[in-house]
C-alpha positions as CSV (number, residue, x, y, z in Angstrom):
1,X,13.9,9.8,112.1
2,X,14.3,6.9,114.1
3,X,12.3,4.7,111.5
4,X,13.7,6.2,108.8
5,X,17.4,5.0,110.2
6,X,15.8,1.6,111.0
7,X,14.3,1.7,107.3
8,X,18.0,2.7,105.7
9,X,19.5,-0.4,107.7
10,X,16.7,-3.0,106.3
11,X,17.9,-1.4,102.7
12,X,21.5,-2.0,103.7
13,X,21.4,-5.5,104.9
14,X,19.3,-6.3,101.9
15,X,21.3,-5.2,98.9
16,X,24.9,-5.1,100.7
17,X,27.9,-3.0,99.9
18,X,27.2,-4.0,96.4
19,X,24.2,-1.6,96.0
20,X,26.5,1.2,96.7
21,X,28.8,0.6,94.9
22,X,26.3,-0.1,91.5
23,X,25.2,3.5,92.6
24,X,28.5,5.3,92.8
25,X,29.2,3.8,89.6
26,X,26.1,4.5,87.7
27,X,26.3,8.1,89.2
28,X,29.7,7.9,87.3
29,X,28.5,6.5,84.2
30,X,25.5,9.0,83.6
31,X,28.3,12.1,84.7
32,X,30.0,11.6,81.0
33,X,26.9,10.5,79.5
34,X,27.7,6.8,79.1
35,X,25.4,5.1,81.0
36,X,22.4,5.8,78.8
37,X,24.8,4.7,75.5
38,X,25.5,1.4,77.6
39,X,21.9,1.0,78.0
40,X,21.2,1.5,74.2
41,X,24.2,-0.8,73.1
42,X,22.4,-3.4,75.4
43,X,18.8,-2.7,73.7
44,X,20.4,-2.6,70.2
45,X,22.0,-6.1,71.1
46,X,19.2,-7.9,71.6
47,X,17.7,-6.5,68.4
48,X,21.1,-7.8,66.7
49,X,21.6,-11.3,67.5
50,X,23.0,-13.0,64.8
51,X,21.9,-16.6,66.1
52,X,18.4,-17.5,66.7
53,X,19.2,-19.2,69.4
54,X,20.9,-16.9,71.4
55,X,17.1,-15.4,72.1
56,X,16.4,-18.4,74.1
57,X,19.4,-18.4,75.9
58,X,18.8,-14.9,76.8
59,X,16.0,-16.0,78.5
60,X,17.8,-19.0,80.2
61,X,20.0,-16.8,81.8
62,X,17.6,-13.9,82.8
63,X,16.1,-16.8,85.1
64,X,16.7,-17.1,89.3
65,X,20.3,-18.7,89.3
66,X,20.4,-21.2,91.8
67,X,23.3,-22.4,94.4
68,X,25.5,-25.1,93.6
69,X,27.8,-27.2,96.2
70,X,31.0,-28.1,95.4
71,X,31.2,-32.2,94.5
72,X,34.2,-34.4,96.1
73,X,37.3,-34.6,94.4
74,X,39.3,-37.3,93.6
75,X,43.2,-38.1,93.9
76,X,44.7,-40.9,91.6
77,X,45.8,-42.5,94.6
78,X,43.9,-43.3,97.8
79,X,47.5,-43.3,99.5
80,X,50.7,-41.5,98.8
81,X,53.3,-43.3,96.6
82,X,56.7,-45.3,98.4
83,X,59.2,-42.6,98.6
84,X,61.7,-45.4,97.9
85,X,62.3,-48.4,95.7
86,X,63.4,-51.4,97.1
87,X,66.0,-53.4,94.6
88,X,65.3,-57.2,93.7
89,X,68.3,-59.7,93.3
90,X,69.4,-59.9,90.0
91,X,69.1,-63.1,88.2
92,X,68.8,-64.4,84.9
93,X,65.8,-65.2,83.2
94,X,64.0,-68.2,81.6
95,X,64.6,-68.3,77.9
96,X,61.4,-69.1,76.2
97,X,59.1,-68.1,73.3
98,X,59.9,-67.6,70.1
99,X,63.1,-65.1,68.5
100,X,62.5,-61.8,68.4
101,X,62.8,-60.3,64.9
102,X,61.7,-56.2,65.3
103,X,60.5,-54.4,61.9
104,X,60.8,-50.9,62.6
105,X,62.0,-48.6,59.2
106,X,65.0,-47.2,60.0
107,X,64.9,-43.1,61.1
108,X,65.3,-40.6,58.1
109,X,67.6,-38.5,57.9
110,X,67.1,-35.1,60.4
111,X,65.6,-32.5,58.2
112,X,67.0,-29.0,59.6
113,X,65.4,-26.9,61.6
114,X,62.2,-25.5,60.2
115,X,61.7,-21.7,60.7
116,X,59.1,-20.5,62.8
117,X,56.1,-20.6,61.2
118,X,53.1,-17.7,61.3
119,X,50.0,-18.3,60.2
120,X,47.5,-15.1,60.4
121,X,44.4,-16.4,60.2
122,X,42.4,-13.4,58.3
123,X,44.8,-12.0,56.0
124,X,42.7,-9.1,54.8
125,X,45.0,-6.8,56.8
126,X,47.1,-7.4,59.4
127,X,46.8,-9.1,62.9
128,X,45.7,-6.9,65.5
129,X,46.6,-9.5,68.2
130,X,49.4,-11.8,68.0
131,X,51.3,-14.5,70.0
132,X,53.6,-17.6,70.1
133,X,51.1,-20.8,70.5
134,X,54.0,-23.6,71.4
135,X,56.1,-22.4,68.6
136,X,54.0,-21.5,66.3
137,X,52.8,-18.0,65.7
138,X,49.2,-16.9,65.7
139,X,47.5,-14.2,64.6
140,X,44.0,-13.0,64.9
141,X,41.5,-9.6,64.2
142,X,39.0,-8.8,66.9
143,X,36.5,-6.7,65.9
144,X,36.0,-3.6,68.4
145,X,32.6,-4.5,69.6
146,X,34.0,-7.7,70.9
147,X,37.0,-5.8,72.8
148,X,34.3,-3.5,74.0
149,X,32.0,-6.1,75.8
150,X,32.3,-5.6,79.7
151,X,31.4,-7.3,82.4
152,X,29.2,-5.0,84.5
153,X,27.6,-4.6,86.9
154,X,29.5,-7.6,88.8
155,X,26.7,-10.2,88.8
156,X,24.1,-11.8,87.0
157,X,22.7,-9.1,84.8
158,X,26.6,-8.6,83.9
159,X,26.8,-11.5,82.7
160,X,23.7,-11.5,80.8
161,X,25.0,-7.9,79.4
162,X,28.3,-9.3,78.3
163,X,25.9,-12.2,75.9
164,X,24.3,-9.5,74.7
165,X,27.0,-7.8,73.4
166,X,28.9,-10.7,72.0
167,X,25.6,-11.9,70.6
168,X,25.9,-9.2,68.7
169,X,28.9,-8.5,67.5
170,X,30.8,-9.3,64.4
171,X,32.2,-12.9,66.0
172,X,31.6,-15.1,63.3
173,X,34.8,-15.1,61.6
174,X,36.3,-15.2,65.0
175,X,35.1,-18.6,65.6
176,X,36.1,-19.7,61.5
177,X,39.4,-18.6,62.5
178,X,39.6,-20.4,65.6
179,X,38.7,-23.5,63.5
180,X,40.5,-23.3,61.3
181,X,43.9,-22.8,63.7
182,X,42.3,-26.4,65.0
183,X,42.6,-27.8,62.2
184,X,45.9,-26.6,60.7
185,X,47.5,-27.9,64.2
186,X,46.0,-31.0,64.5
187,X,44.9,-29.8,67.9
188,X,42.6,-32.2,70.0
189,X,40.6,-30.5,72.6
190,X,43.0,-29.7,75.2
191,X,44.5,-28.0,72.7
192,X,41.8,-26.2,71.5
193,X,41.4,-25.0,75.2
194,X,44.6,-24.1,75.6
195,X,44.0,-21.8,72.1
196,X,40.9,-20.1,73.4
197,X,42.5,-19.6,77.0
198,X,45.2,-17.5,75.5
199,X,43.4,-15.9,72.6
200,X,40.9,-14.4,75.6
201,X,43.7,-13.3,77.5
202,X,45.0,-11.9,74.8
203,X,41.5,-9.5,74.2
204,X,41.3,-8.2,77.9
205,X,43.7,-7.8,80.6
206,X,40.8,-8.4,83.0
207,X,40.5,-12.1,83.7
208,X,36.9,-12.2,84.4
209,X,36.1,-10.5,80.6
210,X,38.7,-13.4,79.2
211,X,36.8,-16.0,80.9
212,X,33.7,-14.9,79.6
213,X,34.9,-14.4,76.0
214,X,36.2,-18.4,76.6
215,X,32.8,-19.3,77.7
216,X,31.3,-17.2,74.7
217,X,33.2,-18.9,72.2
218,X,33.4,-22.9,73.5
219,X,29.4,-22.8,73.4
220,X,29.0,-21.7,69.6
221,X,31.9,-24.5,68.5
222,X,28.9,-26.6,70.2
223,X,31.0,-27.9,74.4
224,X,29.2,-28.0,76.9
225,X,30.6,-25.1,79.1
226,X,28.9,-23.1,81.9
227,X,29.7,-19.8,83.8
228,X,29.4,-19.5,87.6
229,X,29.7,-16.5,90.5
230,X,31.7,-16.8,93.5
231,X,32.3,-13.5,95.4
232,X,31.4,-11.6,92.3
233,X,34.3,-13.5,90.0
234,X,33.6,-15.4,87.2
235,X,34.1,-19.5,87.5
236,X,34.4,-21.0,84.1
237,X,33.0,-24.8,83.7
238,X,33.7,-27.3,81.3
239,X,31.6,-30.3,81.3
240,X,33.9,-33.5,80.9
241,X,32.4,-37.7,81.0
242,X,35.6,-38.5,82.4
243,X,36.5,-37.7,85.7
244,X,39.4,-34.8,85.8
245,X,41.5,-35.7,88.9
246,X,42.2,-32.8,91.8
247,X,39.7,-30.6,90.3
248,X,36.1,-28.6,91.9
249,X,33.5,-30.1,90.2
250,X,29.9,-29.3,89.7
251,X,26.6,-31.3,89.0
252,X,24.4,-29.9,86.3
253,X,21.5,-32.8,85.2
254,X,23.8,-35.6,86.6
255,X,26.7,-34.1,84.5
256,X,29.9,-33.0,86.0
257,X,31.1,-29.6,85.1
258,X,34.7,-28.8,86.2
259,X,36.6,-25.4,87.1
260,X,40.0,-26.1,85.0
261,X,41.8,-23.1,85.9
262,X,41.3,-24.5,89.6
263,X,43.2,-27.6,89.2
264,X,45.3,-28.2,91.8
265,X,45.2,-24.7,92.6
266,X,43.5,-23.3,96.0
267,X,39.5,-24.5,96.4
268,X,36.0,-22.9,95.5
269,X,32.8,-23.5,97.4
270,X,29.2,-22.7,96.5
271,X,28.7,-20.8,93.5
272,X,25.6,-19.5,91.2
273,X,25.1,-20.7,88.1
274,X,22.3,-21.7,85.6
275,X,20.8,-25.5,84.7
276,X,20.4,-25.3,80.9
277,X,22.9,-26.0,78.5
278,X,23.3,-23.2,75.6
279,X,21.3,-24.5,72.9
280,X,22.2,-27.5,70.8
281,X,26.1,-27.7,72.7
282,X,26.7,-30.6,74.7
283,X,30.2,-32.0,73.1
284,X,32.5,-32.6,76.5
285,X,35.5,-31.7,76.8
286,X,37.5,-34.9,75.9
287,X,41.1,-35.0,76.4
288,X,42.1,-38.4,74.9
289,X,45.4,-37.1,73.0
290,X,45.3,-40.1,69.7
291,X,47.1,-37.8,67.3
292,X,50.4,-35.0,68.1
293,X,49.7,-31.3,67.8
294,X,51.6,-30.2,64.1
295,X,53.7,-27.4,66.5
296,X,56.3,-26.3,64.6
297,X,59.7,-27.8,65.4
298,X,61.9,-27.1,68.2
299,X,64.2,-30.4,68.3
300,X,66.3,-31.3,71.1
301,X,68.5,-34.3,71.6
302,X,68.7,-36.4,74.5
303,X,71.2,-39.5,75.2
304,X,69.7,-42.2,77.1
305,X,70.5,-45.6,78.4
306,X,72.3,-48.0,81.0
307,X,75.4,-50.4,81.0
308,X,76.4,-50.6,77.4
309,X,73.6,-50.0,76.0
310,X,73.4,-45.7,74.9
311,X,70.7,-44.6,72.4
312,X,70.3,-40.7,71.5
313,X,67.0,-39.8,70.7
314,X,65.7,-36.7,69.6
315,X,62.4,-34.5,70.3
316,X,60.2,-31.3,70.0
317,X,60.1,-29.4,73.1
318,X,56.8,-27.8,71.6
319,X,55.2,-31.2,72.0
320,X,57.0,-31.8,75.7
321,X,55.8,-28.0,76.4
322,X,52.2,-29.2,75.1
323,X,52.0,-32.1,77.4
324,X,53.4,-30.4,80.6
325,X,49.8,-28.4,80.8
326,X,47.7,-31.4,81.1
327,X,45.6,-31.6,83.7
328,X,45.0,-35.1,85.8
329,X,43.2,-36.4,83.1
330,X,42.2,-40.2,83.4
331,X,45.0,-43.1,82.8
332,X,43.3,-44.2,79.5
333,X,44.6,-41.1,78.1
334,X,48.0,-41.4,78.8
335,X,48.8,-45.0,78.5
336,X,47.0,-44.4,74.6
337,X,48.9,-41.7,73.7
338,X,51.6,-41.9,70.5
339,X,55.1,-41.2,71.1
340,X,56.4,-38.6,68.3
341,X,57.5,-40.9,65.3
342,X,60.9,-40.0,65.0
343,X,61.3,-40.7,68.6
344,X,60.3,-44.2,68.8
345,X,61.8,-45.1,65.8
346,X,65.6,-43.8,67.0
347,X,65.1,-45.9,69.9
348,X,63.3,-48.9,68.2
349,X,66.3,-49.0,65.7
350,X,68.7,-48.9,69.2
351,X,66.9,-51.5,70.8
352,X,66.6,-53.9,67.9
353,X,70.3,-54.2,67.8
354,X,70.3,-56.0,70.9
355,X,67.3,-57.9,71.5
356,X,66.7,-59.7,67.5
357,X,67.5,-63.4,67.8
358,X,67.0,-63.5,71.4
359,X,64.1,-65.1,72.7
360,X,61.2,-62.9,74.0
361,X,61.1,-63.5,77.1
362,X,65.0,-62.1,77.2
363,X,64.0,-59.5,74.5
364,X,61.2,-58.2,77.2
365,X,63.3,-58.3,80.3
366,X,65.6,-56.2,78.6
367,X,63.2,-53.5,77.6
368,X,61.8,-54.2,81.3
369,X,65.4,-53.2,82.3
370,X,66.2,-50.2,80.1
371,X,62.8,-48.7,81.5
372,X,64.0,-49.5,85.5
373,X,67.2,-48.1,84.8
374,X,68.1,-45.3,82.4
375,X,65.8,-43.0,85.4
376,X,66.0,-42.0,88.8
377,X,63.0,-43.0,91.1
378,X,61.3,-39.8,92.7
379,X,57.7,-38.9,93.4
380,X,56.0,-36.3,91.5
381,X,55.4,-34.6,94.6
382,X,59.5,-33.8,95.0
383,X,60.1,-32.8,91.5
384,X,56.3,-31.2,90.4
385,X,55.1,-29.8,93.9
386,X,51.7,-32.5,93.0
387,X,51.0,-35.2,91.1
388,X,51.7,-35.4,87.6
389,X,51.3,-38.6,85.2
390,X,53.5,-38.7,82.4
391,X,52.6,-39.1,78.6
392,X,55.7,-41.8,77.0
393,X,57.3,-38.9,75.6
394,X,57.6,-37.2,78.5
395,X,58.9,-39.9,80.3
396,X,61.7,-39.9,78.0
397,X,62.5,-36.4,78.2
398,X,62.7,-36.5,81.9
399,X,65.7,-37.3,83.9
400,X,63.5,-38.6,87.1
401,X,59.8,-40.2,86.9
402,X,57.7,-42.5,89.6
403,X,55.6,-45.8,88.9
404,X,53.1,-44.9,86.4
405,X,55.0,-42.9,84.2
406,X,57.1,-46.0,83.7
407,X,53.9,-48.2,83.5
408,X,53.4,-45.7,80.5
409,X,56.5,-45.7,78.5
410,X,57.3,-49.3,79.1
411,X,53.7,-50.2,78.0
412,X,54.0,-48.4,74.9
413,X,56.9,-49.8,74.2
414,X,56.0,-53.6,74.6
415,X,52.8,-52.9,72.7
416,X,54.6,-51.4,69.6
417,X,58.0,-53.3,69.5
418,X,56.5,-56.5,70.7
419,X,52.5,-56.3,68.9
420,X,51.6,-58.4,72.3
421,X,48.9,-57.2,74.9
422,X,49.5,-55.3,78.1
423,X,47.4,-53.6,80.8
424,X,48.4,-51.2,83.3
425,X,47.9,-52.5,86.7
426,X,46.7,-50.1,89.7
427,X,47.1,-50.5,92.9
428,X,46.1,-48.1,96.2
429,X,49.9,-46.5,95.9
430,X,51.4,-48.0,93.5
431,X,51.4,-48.5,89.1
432,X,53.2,-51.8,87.6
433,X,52.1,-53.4,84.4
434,X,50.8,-57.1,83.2
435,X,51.3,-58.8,79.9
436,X,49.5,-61.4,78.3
437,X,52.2,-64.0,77.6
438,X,52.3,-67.5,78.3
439,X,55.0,-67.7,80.7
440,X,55.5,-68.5,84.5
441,X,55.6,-66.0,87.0
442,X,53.5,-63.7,89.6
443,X,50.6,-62.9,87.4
444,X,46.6,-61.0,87.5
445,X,43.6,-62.3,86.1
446,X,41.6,-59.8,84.4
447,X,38.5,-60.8,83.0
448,X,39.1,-64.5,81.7
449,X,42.4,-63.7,80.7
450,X,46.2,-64.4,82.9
451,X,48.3,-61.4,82.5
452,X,52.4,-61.8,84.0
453,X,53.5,-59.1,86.1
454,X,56.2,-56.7,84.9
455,X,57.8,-53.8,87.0
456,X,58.5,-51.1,85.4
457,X,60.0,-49.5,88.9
458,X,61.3,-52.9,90.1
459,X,64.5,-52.2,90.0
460,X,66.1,-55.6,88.2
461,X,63.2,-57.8,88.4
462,X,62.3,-59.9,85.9
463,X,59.2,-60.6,83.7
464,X,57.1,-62.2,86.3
465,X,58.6,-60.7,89.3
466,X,56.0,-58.7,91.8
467,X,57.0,-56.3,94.4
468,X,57.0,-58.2,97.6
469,X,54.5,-55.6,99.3
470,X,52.2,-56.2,96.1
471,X,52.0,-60.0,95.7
472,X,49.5,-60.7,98.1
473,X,47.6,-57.4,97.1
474,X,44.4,-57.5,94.5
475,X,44.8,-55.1,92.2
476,X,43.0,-51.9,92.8
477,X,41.9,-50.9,88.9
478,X,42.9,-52.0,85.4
479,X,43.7,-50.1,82.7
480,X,43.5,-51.6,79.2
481,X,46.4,-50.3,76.9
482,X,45.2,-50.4,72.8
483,X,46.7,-52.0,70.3
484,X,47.1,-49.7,68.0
């Protein structure tokens, strides 16, 4: 007896708690008889993949899974932002260059209000599953074999299990659908993230079965995404070339794979996953926003301004809503984004009244100005609870913003009212801007080229006017702003 209690500990340490409970539930399953029609769904599966490759794959995943350490994540800044903004003396500025003349077509008329639209995307009968996508309604038909894929038992052959099944199913329209949503929305890939996210929230109500459906469905639209195991949860990783700020990240092959839904949220540790990508998918996940979503619209109006000078702009809070979900991507991405064209144009047309037939370097200070003074100063920390850059529209939208986001808007401004170059300029705590103008002042050499300092956050400085703290400083980073 003594061995055999000695023997029934071994077995216990080996297998864990899990074994019992994969033996209470199998007990379970074969009580009403649907153990052994799991186990034929599975063998039927593998018979009906739809997809040649998903043979392979099988195989790939049926392999030892191997432990993965979490990499190092980075912050944007290497040390936390001023929490106040010192003022500089106002004084007037040099007046040199060339008069200003701004071409910007005047703003159309406001269309009313468009309805909300719906678009079901398989009209053969009616949606099954349903729900508001930033304004717009969506609609989709999930065939039951996909709602009855499961993710059991609570490990690796679970996962492997759940393939099989949606392998097999009837998915294929599911995934036309899904393109074609992409493509009536103009949605880039966060968006497109964003769209599977809810759509597999939307099949199961248990997260680890949506995650796994989001996986499914990212490798047959050809990303690179992976699936890990922590504590018997499933970790879903999307592999991105750019680095995704405050996020775990993994190495696969010298590629970084990053858990989304973990950003800025709690940490992970080790977890098991697999080396090979599925078959023929290795798109990253790229989150460069060049075009706006086609969300349907919600406009809002918004007056902004300082001393005399009062513009009233308008909006769609299904494009502010949009960009409040993104994710620290990096600063290329935001200081390259549009501005919504109605937007710019209202406050072009405002700005134009005052700055045509000045010279530019008076034109600039007082675009410089509006963008130091028609916000209050705060740290994303205070008003977001973490840091948050700001796309230009955004900026506009909000009441408060910090350094960068006024690097952003002011260099989108300069670049589009003004057709002249501009770079963001990054320091260790701190975001101003450069322009390439041939005037006097603090300036940064980048490459070959001399770029003058403009503060965004300065409160009334001037065109060529550094923060004190920063003149001595080298910059930390560039980022080059587009043209277009």
């Amino acid at each position: 007896m003594q061995q055999n209690k000695a023997g029934v500990q071994k077995l216990y340490k080996r297998f864990g708690l899990f074994s019992i409970v994969l033996i209470l539930s199998s007990t379970l399953l074969n009580a009403s008889g649907s153990f052994e029609n799991f186990k034929r769904s599975q063998a039927k599966s593998f018979k009906n993949y739809k997809d040649e490759r998903d043979t392979a794959f099988n195989k790939y995943l049926k392999a030892e899974w191997k432990s993965y350490s979490k990499q190092k994540s980075f912050d944007l800044y290497e040390q936390p932002k001023p929490t106040k903004i010192p003022k500089a003396k106002p004084h007037e500025i040099e007046k040199v260059g060339p008069k200003v003349n701004i071409k910007v077509p005047k703003p159309k008329d406001a269309k009313k209000p468009q309805a909300k639209q719906i678009i079901i995307v398989k009209k053969i009968k009616p949606s099954d599953i349903e729900f508001d996508f930033f304004g717009t309604r969506l609609g989709f038909n999930i065939s039951q074999d996909i709602k009855s894929a499961s993710f059991y038992p609570r490990d690796q052959e679970g996962i492997i299990n759940f393939f099989d099944s949606l392998a097999a199913s009837e998915y294929v329209q599911l995934l036309e659908d899904i393109k074609n949503v992409k493509k009536d929305l103009n949605l880039n890939d966060w968006g497109l993230y964003l769209l599977v996210h809810e759509l597999s929230k939307r099949v199961y109500n248990i997260e680890d079965n949506s995650k796994l459906l989001s996986w499914f469905i990212f490798n047959k639209l050809g990303y690179a995404v992976k699936i890990g195991l922590v504590d018997k949860h499933v970790v879903l990783l999307h592999y991105s070339e750019k680095i995704i700020y405050s996020t775990p990240s993994y190495s696969f092959a010298n590629k970084k794979f990053y858990a989304i839904s973990k950003y800025a949220k709690g940490h992970l540790g080790r977890l098991y996953s697999y080396e090979q990508n599925y078959p023929g998918s290795d798109k990253p996940l790229d989150l460069s926003l060049n075009t706006l979503p086609k969300f349907t619209q919600n406009t809002q109006d918004k007056e902004l301004g300082f001393k005399d000078f009062k513009v009233s702009i308008k909006y769609n809070q299904n494009i502010i809503d949009f960009m409040g979900t993104y994710p620290q991507a990096d600063y290329d991405t935001f200081f390259n984004a549009p501005m919504q064209k109605d937007t710019y144009e209202q406050l072009a047309v405002a700005i134009k009244k005052y700055v045509d037939g000045k010279k530019t370097s008076e034109a600039l200070n007082f675009v410089l100005h509006f963008v130091q003074k028609s916000f209050e100063y705060q740290r994303d920390e205070e008003q977001f609870g973490r840091e948050k850059v700001m796309f230009a529209q955004e900026a506009l939208y909000y009441d408060k913003s910090d350094c960068e986001d006024r690097a952003v808007l002011f260099s989108y401004l300069v670049k589009k009212l003004f057709k002249i170059g501009v770079l963001g300029v990054k320091y260790k705590d701190h975001m101003a801007t450069a322009l390439y103008i041939p005037m006097s002042g603090d300036s940064v050499k980048a490459g070959s080229k001399r770029f003058v300092i403009a503060d965004p956050t300065y409160i009334n400085s001037n065109i060529g006017q550094s923060m004190p703290k920063y003149r001595p400083i080298k910059p930390q980073s560039f980022i080059m702003v587009n043209k277009n």
